[in-house]
C-alpha positions in Angstrom: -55.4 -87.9 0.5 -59.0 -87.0 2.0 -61.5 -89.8 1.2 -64.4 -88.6 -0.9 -68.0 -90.0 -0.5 -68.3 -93.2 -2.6 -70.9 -96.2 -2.7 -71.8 -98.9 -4.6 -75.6 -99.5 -5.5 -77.6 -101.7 -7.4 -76.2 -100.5 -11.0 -72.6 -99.5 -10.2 -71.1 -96.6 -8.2 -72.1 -93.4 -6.6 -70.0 -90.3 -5.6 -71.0 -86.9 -4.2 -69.5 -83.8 -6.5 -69.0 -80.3 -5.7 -68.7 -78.4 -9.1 -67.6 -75.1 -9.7 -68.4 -74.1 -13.1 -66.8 -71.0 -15.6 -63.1 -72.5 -14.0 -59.9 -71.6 -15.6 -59.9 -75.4 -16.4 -61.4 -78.5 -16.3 -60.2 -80.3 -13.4 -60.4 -82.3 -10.3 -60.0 -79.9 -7.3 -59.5 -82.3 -4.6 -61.9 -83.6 -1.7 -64.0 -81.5 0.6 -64.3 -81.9 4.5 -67.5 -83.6 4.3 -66.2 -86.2 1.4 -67.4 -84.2 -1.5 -64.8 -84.5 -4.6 -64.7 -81.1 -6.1 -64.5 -80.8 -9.5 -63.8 -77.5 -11.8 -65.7 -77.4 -15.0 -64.8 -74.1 -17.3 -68.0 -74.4 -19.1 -70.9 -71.9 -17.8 -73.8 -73.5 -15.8 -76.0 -72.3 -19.2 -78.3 -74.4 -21.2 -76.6 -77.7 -19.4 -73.4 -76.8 -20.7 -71.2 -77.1 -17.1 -73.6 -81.0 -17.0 -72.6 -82.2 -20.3 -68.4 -81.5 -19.3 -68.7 -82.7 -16.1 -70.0 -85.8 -17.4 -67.6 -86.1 -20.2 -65.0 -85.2 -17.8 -65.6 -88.4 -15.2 -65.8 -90.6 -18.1 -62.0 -89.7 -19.1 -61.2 -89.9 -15.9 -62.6 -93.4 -15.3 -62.0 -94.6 -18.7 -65.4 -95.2 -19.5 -68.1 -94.0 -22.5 -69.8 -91.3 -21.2 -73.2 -92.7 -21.4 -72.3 -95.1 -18.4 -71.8 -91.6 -16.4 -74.9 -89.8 -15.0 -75.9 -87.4 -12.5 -78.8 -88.7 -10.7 -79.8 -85.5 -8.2 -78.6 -82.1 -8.2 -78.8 -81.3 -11.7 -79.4 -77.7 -10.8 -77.1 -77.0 -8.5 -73.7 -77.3 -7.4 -73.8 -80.0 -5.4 -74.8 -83.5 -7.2 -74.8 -87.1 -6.6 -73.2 -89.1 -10.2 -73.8 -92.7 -10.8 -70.9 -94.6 -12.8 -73.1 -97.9 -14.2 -71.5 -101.2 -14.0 -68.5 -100.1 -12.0 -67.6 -101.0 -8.5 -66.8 -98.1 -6.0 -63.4 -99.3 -5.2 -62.7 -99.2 -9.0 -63.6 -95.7 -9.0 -62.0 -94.9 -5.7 -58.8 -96.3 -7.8 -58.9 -94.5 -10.9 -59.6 -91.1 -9.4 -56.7 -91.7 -7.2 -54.7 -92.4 -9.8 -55.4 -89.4 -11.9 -55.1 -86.9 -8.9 -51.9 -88.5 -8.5 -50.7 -88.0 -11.9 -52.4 -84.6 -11.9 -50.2 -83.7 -9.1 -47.1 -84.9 -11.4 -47.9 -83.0 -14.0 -48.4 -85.9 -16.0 -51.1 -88.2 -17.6 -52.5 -91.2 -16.2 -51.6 -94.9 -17.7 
């Protein structure tokens, strides 16, 4: 697997998204050339609507409350920068691993 842009900061981690919203589904996509973890959103980029599942999205994916999840430039466009509060970025690094791999299997993530 491609590694995707990830760094911890003061508050917790940051990782650089590429979103595509109005997807068939909600989904990670895999990681870009430059790093970027693409992510598939099938809400429309109306109203915040493609913001609000991306963030709810990450925080299932991480295991976290989605208030500890927020996008901290690029809300926008399609490419952002997402801060996960009071998590390391190897922790993230982990857990998105883990769910791409059991995305792969066609199965959910322990």
């Amino acid at each position: 697997m491609r590694k995707f842009k990830l760094h911890d900061g003061k508050r917790g981690a940051a990782l650089t998204i590429r979103v595509t919203p109005r997807a068939r589904r909600t989904e990670l996509a895999g990681v870009l050339e430059d790093g970027t973890l693409r992510v598939r959103v099938a809400q429309p980029p109306v109203e915040g609507k493609a913001n609000k599942a991306l963030l709810a999205f990450l925080a299932k994916v991480l295991g976290v409350r989605k208030n500890r999840v927020e996008i901290v430039a690029g809300e926008r466009g399609l490419d952002k920068i997402v801060s996960i509060l009071d998590m390391s970025a190897e922790d993230v690094q982990g857990r998105i691993e883990r769910w791409m791999d059991a995305q792969k299997s066609d199965k959910p993530p322990d």
